[in-house]
N, C-alpha and C positions, 0 to 999 in steps of 0.2 A: 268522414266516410264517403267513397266515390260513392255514384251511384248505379255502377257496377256491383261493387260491395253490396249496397242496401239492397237491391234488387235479389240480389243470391239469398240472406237472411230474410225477404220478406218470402219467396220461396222454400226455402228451408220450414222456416215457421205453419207454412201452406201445408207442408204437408205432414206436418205433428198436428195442426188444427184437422184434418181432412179425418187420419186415423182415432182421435176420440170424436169425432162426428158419426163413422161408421159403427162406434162399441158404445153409442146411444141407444144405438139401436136394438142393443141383447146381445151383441155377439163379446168374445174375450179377443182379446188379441193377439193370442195365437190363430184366429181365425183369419185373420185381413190377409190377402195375397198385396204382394208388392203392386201388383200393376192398377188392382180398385184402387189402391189408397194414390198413385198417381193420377190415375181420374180423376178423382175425385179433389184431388190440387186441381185439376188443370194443366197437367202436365205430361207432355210422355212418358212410359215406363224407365226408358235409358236416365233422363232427367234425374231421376230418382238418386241416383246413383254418383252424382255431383256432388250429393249432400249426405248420402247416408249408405256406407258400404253393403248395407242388408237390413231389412226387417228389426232384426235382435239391434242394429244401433240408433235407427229409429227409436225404437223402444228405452233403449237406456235414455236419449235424449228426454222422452217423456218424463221419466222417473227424476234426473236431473231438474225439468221443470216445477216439477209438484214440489220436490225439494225447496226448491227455492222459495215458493206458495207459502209452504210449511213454515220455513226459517221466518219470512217477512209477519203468518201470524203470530209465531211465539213471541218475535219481540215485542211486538203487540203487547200478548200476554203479559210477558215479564214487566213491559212498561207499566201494566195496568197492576200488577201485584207487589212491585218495587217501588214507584212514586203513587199509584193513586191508594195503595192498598187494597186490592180489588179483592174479593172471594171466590171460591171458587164456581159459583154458580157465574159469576161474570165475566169471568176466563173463560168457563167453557163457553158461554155464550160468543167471546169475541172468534173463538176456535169454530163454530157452526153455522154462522154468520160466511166466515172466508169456504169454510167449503159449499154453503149456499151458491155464493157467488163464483166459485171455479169450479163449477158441476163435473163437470166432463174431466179435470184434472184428477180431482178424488174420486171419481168412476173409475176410472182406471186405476187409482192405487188398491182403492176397494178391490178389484177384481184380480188384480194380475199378482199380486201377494202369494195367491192360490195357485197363477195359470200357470201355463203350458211353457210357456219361455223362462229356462232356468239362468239364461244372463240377467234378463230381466227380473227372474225372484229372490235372485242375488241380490242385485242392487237395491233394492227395493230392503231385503234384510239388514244390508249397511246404513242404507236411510234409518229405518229405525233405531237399529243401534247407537246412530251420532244421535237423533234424538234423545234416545234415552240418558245419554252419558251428557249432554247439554242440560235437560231434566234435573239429573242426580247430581251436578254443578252449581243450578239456580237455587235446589234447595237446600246446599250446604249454604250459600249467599243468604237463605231467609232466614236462615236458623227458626226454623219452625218446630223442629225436630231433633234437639242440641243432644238426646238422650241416644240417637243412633249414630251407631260409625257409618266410615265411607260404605261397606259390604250395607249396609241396614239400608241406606239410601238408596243403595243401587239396584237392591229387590224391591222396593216402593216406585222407584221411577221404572222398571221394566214394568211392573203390574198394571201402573198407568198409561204409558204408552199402547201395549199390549189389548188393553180395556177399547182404548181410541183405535185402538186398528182393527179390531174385532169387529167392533160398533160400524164401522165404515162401510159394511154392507147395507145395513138398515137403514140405515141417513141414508143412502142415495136411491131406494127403492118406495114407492109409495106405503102407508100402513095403511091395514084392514080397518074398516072401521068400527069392526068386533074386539080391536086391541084394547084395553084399557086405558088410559089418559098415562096412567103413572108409569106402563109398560110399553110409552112409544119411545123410539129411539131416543131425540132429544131429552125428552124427562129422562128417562133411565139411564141415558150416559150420564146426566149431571148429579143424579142422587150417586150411582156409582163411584163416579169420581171424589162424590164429595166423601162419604165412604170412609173408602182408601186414607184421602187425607186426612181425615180425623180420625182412621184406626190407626194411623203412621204415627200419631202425636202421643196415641198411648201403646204401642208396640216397643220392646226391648231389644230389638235387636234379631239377628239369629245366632243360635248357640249351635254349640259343637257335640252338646250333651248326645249319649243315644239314649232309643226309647229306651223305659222298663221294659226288660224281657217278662215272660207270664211267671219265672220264677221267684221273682221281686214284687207280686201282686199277690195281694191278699189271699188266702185259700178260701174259697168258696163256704158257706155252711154245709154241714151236711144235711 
């Protein structure tokens, strides 16, 4: 790479670190005007614009990043559930551990899920979604679950996901010190998660059946 090249990418990068620098601080990211988040690189406003045609591509670049964050802990995960056999208390721990340490990436997945930039809550939907269907993959691989079809899998793997991206507000906010031990983020994601996986080990599947209507239920005494 010249170092022309690297120079651009160490700038480019400038100004995704600049932008979760400032939603540290409380704001969402539909809040940042293009021109702080150039300041705040180090850079003039025009700059800006070498690298990232507007705000919303800025933003998908983030979502891109976390992704990748993501992808690097699962294999993690998977390595630890496939060769060490791990549990799931150890999974999630390798999963809160990686967002401990990329604060400012999961700040923003946390938030922007919700926000104001609908390219953004797009992609951010698509993230989730490959998770989930890489999720609903691993676990046909572990057969852990031999009694569910592909459809059983893939409402287990959304609920888990879903669980994890819910939680992602709390992880990145401090807890009260009136919360209970077993209803702080960490503890409660992990009993949750754990949960799930062991009501998935005794769950059948979904059916197609419909309810009883009230005229198939018993008549009341009088």
């Amino acid at each position: 790479m010249t170092p022309r090249a690297e120079q651009k990418l160490q700038t480019r990068q400038a100004l995704m670190n600049a932008a979760l620098e400032l939603m540290d601080s409380g704001r969402g990211f539909g809040s940042l005007s293009l021109r702080e988040v150039a300041r705040c690189a180090g850079i003039v406003p025009t700059g800006f614009y070498r690298h990232f045609s507007d705000m919303d591509a800025l933003g998908l670049a983030l979502v891109e990043e976390v992704g990748e964050t993501f992808r690097v802990t699962l294999r993690q995960v998977r390595h630890n559930e496939f060769v060490l056999g791990g549990l799931v208390e150890a999974s999630t721990r390798i999963f809160l551990d990686a967002v401990e340490a990329n604060h400012g990436q999961f700040l923003f997945l946390a938030r922007e899920q919700y926000g104001g930039s609908q390219p953004v809550r797009q992609a951010i939907a698509s993230l989730r979604q490959r998770i989930t269907d890489d999720l609903s993959a691993d676990l046909r691989l572990m057969n852990r679950m031999p009694q569910l079809s592909p459809e059983g899998l893939d409402l287990v793997s959304d609920l888990v996901v879903k669980t994890v991206f819910a939680t992602l507000p709390e992880l990145m906010d401090p807890t009260a010190d009136s919360v209970p031990e077993h209803l702080r983020p960490r503890a409660k994601i992990t009993q949750q998660l754990r949960f799930i996986m062991i009501g998935g080990k005794h769950w059948e599947g979904p059916t197609d059946d419909e309810p009883q209507n009230s005229a198939a239920l018993p008549e009341a005494h009088q």
